[in-house]
C-alpha positions as CSV (number, residue, x, y, z in Angstrom):
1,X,-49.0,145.7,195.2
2,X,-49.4,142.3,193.5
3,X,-50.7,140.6,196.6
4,X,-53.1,143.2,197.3
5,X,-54.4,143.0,193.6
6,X,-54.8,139.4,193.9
7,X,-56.8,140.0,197.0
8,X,-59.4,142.1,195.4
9,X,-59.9,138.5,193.5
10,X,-62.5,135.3,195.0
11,X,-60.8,132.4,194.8
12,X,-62.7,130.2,192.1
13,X,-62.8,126.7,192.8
14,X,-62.1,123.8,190.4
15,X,-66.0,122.4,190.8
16,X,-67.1,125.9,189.8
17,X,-64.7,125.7,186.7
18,X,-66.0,122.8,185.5
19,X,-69.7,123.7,186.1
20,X,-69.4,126.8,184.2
21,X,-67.6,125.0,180.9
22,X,-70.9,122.2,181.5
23,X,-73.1,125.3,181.1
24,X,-71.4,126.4,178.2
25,X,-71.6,122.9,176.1
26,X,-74.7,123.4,176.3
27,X,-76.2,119.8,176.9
28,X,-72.7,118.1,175.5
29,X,-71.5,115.8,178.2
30,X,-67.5,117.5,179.6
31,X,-65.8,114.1,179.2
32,X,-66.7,113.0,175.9
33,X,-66.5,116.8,174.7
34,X,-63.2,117.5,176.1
35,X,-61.5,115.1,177.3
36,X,-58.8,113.2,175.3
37,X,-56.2,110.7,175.5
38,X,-52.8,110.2,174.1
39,X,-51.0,107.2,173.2
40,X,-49.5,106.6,176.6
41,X,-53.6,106.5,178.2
42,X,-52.8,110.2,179.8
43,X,-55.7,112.1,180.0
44,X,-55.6,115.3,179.0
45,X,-58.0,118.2,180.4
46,X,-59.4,121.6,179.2
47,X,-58.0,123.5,182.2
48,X,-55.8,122.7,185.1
49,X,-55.7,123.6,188.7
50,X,-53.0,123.2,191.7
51,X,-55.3,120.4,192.9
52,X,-54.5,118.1,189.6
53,X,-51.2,117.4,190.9
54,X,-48.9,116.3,193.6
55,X,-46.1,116.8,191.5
56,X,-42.4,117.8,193.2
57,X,-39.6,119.7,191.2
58,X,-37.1,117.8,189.9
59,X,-33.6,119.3,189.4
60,X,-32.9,120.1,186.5
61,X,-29.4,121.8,185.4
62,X,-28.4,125.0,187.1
63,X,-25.8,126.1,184.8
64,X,-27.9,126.5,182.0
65,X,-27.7,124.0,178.8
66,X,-24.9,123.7,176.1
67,X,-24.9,123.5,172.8
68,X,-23.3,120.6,171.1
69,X,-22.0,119.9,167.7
70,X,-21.9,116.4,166.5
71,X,-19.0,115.1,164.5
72,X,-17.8,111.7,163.1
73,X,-14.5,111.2,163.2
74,X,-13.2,109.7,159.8
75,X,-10.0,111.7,159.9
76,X,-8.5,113.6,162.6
77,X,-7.0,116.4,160.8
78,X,-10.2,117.1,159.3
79,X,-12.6,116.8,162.2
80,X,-9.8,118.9,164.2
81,X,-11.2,121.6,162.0
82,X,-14.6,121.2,162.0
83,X,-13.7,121.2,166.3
84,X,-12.0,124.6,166.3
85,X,-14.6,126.4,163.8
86,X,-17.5,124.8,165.8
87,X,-16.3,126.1,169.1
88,X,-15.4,129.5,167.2
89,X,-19.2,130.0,166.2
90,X,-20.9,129.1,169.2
91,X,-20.7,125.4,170.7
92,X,-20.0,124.6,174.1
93,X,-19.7,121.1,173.7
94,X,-18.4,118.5,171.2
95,X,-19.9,114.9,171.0
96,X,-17.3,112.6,168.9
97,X,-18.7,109.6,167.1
98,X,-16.2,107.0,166.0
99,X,-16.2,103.5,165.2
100,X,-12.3,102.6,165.2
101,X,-9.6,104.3,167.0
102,X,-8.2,107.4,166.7
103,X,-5.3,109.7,167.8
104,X,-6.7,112.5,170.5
105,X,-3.4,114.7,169.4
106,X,-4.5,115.4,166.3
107,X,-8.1,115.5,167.0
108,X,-7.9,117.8,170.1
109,X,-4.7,119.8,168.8
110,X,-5.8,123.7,170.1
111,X,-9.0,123.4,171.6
112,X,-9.5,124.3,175.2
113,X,-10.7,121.6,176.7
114,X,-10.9,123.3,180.3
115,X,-14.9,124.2,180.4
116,X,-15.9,122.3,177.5
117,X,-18.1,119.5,177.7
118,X,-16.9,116.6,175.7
119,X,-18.7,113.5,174.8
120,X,-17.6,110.6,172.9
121,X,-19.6,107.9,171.8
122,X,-17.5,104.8,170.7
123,X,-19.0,101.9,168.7
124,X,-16.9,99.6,169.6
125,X,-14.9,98.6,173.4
126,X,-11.3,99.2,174.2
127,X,-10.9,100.3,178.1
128,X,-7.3,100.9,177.6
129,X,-8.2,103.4,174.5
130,X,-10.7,104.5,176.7
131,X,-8.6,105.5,179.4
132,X,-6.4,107.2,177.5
133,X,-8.6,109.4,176.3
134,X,-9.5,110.4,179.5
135,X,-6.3,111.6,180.4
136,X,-5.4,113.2,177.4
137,X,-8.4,115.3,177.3
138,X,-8.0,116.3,180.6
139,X,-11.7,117.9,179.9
140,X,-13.9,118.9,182.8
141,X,-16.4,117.3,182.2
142,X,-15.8,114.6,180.3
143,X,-18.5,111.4,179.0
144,X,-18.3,108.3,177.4
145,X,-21.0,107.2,175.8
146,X,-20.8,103.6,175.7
147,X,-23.8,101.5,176.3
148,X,-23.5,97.6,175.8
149,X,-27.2,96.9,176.1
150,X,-28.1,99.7,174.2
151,X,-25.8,97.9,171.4
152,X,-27.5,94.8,172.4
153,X,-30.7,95.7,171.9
154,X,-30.4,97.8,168.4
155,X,-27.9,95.2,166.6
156,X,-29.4,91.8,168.1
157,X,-25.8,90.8,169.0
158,X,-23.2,91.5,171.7
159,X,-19.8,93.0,170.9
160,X,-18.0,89.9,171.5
161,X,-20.2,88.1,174.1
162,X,-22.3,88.8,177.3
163,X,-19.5,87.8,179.3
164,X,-16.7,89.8,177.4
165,X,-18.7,93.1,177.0
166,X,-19.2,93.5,180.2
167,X,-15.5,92.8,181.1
168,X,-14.8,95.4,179.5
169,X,-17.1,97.5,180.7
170,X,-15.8,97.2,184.1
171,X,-12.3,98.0,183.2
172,X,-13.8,101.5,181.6
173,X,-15.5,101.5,184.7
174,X,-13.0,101.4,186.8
175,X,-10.9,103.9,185.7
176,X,-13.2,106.5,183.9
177,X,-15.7,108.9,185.2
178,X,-19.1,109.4,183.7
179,X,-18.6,105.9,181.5
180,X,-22.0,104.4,181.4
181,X,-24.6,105.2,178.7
182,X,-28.1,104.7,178.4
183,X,-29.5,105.2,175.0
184,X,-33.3,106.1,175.8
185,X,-33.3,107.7,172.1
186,X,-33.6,104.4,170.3
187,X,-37.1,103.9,172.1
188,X,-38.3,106.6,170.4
189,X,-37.2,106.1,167.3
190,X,-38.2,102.4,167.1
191,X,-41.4,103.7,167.7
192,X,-42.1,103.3,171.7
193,X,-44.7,105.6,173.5
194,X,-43.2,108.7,175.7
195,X,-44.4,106.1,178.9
196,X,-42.3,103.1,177.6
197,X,-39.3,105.1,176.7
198,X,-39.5,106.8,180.1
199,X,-40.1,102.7,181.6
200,X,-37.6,100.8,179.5
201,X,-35.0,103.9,180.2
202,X,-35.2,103.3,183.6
203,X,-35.4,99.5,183.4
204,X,-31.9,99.2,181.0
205,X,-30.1,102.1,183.9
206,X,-31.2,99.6,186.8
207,X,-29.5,96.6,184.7
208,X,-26.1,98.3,185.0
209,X,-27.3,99.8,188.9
210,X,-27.5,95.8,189.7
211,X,-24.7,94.5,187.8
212,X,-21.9,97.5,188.7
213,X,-23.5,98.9,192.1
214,X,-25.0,102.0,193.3
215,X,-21.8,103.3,194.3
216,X,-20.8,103.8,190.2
217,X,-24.8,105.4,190.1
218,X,-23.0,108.7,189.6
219,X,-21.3,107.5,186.4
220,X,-24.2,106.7,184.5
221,X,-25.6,109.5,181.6
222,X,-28.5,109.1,179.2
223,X,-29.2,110.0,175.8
224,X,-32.6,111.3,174.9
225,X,-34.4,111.6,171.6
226,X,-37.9,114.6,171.7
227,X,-40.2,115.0,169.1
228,X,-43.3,116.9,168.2
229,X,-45.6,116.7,170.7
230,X,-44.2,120.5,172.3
231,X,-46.0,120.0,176.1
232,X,-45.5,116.2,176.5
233,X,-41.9,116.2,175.3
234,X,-41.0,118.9,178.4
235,X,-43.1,117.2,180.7
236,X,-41.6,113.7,179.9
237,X,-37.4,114.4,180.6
238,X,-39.0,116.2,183.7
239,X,-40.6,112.8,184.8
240,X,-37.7,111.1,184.3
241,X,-35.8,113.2,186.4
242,X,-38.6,112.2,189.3
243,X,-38.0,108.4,188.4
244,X,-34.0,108.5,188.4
245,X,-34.3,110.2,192.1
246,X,-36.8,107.7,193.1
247,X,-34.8,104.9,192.0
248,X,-31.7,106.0,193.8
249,X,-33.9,106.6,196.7
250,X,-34.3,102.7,196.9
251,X,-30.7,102.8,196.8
252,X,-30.6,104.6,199.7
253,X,-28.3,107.5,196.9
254,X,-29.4,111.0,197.2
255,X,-28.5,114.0,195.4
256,X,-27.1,112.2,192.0
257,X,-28.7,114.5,189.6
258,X,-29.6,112.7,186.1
259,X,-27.4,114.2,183.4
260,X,-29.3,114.6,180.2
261,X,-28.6,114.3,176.4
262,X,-30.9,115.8,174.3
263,X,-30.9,115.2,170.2
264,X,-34.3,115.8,168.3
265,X,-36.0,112.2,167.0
266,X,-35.2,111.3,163.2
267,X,-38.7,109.3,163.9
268,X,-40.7,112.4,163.0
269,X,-38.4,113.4,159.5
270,X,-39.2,113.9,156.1
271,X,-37.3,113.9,153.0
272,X,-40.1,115.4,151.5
273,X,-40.8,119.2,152.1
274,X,-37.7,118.8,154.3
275,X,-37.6,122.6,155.5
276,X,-40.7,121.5,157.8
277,X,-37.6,119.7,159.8
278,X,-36.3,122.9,160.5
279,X,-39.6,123.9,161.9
280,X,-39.7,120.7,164.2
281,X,-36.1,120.7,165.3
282,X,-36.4,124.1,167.2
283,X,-39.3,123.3,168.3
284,X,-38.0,120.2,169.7
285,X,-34.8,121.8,170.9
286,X,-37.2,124.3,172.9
287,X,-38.8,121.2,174.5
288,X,-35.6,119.8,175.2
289,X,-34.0,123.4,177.2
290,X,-37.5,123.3,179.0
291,X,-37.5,120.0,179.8
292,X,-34.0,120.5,181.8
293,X,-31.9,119.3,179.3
294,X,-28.0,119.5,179.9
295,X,-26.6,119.3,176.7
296,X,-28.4,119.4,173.4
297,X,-27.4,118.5,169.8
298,X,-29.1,119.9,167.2
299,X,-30.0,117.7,163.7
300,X,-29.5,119.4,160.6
301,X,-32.9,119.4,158.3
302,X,-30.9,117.3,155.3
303,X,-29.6,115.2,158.4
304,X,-31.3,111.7,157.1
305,X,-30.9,112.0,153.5
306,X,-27.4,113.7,152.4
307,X,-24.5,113.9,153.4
308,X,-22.8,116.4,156.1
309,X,-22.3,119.5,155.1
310,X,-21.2,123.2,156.5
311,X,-24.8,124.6,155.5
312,X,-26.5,122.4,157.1
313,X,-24.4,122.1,160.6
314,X,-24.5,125.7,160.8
315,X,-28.3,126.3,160.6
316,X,-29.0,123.4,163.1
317,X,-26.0,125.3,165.3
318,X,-27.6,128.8,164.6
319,X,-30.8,127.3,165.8
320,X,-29.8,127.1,169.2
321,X,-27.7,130.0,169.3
322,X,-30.6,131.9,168.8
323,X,-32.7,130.0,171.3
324,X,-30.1,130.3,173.7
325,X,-28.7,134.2,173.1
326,X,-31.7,136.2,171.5
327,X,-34.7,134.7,172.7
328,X,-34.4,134.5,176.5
329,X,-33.5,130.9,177.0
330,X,-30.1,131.0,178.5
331,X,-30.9,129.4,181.3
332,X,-34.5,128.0,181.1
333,X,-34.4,124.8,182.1
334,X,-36.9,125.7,185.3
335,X,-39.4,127.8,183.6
336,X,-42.1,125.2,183.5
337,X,-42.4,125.3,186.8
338,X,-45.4,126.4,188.5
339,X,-47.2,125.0,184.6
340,X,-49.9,123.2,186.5
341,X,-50.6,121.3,183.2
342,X,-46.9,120.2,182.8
343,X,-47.0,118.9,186.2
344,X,-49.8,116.7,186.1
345,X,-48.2,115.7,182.4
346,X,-45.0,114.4,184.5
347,X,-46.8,112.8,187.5
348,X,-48.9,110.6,185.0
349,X,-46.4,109.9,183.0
350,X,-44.0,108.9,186.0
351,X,-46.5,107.1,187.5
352,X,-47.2,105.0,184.2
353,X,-44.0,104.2,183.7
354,X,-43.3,102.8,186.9
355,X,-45.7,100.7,187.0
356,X,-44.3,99.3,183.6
357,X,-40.7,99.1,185.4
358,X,-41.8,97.1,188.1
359,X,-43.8,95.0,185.7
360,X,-40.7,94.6,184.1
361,X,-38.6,93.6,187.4
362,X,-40.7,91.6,188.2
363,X,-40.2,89.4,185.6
364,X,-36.3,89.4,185.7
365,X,-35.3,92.6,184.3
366,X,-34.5,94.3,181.8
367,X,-32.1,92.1,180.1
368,X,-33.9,89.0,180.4
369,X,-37.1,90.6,179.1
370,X,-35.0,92.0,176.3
371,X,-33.8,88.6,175.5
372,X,-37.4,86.7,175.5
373,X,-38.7,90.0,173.0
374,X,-41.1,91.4,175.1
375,X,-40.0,94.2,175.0
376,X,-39.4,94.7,171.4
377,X,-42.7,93.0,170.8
378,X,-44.3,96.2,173.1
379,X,-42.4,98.8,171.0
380,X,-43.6,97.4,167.8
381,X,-46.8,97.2,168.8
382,X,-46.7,100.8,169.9
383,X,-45.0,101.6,166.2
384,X,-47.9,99.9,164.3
385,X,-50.6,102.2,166.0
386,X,-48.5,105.2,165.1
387,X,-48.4,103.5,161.6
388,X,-52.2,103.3,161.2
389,X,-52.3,107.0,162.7
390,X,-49.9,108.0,160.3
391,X,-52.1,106.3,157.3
392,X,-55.8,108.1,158.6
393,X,-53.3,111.5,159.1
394,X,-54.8,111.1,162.9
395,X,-51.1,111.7,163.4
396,X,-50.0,114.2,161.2
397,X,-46.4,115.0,159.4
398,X,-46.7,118.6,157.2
399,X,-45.8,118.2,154.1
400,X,-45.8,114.2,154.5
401,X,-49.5,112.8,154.8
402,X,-50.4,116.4,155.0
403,X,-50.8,119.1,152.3
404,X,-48.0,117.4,150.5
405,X,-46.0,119.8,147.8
406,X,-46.3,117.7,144.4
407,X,-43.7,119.7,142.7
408,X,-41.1,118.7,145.3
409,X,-39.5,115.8,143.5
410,X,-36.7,114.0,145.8
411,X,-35.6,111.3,143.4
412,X,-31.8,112.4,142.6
413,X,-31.3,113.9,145.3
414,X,-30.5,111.8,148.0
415,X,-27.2,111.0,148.7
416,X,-27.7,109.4,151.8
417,X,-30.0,105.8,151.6
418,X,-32.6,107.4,154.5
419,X,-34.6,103.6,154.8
420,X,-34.2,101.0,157.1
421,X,-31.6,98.7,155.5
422,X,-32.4,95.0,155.7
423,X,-29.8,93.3,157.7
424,X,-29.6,89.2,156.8
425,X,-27.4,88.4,159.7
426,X,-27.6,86.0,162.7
427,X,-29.0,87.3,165.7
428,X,-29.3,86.6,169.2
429,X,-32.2,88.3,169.8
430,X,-34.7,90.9,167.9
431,X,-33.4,93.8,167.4
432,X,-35.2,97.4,168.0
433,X,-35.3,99.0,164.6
434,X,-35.1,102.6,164.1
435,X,-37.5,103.6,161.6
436,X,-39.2,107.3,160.6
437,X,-42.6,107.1,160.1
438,X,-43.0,108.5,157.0
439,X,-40.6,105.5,155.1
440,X,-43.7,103.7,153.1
441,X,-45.2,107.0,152.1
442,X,-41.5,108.7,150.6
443,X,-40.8,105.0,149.1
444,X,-44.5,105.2,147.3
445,X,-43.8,108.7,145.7
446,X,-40.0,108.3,145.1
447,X,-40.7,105.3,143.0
448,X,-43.6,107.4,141.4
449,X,-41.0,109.9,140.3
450,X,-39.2,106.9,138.5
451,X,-42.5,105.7,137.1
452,X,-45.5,108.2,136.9
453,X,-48.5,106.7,136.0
């Protein structure tokens, strides 16, 4: 029936498209009228055809994605709590933070660990910790997320040195699975475009690829930040998922699928009108599942500027529940398939960012391009024009630079400092500094609270 109603149908070509929207500017040229283009140089177009693309389907996951809840581990008899209610309302995986060493007993006392996804991300290095956490979890599916460059790159300083760090790196290595991390969400919240995150990304996985050797490939993970821009968010993890397969490709490595991370950007937040963040989290979180995310963890809207808190866990938990149970996401990770627009979204941005990585091989790698500050020089320069965007509300944050409520007042009620913190320590190199882009706007009206004019 379909086929035969489609039939009845002449094919309309793209020219005659294109003709008929010229006819209807009525003297207004198509490419100055319609066309745009973002911050990356993509052009973006009124319609789309099968013609605008070559793009091929990248393999997203298959099981459908899982809902993570974050915790930081100050005490294990506490978090251990937090673990079981978390997995009692709804999560399916559990990404520990911790910054010393901790005793998995306690922590893990009760929880099945069998088909849970665990993920812990340690900020410090200890491959005999490390292994034992491995075996005492005994999870499944089971990830470290331990990143020495990414460290590198955000602090300015190794953990001990070059030389050490990755020493014991290759002890983890050795005897864990799934033990290398690539922390693509510090591009974008530093400030990079969606083509440099998707270049430098691939650039600081290739360091570790040529260091440790294409036979660990299947060990590395990455960690992704999305924001606001809905279309380009799904159509940028999907081009990375292109770029990680064509990489391996050179490797002569087939059928390592990238495994995906997915937290919403703190870049975006406000701690003004901050019930807007709840508006942009599930809207990020529905880029994220569409995009082919395999695990995503939710922000709480208070995330930047108080401290934890049940309320706030729960809604950014709930958010995805509902995502997930009640509106037909389950497994949605391939839906934007056949979205001609999303697919020539992905091919330009793939295509972009390649040419950046090989820009970037070419002249030594990621590391060594790191260490002369080119790279940080390109992210800030990127973060300025978002800046002046920001300023002349081209880029706009509701309730921000935008229709701003003057009867929120903030001052008081932050228990969390949610600025960049000046750090007077001796670096090796420049760090990349997170930083939201609303900062100079909240500081101006916070210190108007203290002292209206």
């Amino acid at each position: 029936m379909s086929d035969f109603l489609f039939s009845e149908f002449e094919a309309i070509s793209p020219a005659a498209w294109k003709q008929k929207i010229q006819v209807d500017l009525k003297g207004e040229d198509y490419n100055d009228a319609l066309l745009w283009k973002t911050n990356e140089g993509i052009t973006v177009k009124p319609f789309y055809t099968k013609e605008d693309t070559t793009y091929q389907k990248p393999t997203a996951a298959e099981e459908g994605f899982r809902i993570c809840q974050t915790i930081h581990i100050t005490n294990e008899k506490e978090e251990n709590l937090l673990l079981l209610d978390a997995l009692k309302r709804g999560a399916t995986a559990i990404q520990f933070i911790a910054k010393r060493k901790f005793d998995p007993a306690v922590l893990l006392k009760g929880a099945d660990l069998t088909a849970l996804k665990v993920y812990f991300k340690f900020n410090f290095l200890d491959a005999a910790f490390t292994a034992e956490i491995e075996k005492f979890s005994k999870a499944k599916h089971c990830y470290f997320q331990i990143d020495i460059l990414g460290s590198l790159a955000e602090v300015g300083n190794w953990f001990v040195s070059l030389k050490e760090d990755y020493r014991h790196l290759e002890k983890i290595v050795s005897s864990t699975d799934n033990s290398i991390a690539v922390s693509a969400d510090l591009y974008q919240n530093a400030g990079a475009n969606m083509v440099q995150q998707l270049a430098y990304s691939l650039a600081h996985a290739n360091e570790y690829l040529n260091h440790f050797g294409a036979e660990n490939a299947h060990k590395i993970h990455f960690q992704f930040s999305v924001a606001g821009h809905y279309f380009h968010e799904i159509a940028k993890l999907r081009a990375f998922r292109l770029l990680w397969e064509a990489l391996l490709k050179e490797y002569g490595i087939e059928n390592i699928e990238a495994h995906i991370f997915v937290q919403p950007a703190t870049r975006n937040k406000t701690i003004y009108d901050y019930n807007v963040n709840m508006l942009r989290t599930t809207s990020e979180c529905m880029s994220a599942i569409l995009g082919g995310a395999d695990t995503i963890s939710n922000i709480p809207y208070n995330h930047i500027y108080a401290e934890k808190n049940e309320f706030g866990e729960r809604i950014a938990r709930n958010q995805l529940l509902i995502l997930q149970q009640e509106s037909g996401f389950q497994e949605a990770q391939n839906f934007a398939e056949g979205s001609y627009y999303i697919a020539s979204l992905s091919t330009q941005m793939a295509e972009k960012a390649l040419t950046i990585f090989k820009q970037i091989e070419q002249g030594g790698g990621f590391l060594k391009q790191l260490k002369e500050g080119s790279i940080q020089r390109k992210i800030k320069e990127s973060a300025r024009k978002e800046d002046i965007q920001f300023r002349h509300k081209e880029l706009v944050l509701l309730g921000a630079n935008l229709y701003p409520n003057k009867e929120n007042f903030m001052h008081g009620n932050l228990t969390l400092d949610p600025f960049v913190k000046q750090r007077n320590i001796k670096t090796l190199l420049p760090p990349i500094i997170r930083k939201r882009l609303s900062e100079n706007l909240e500081k101006q009206r916070l210190q108007q609270e203290i002292s209206p004019l």
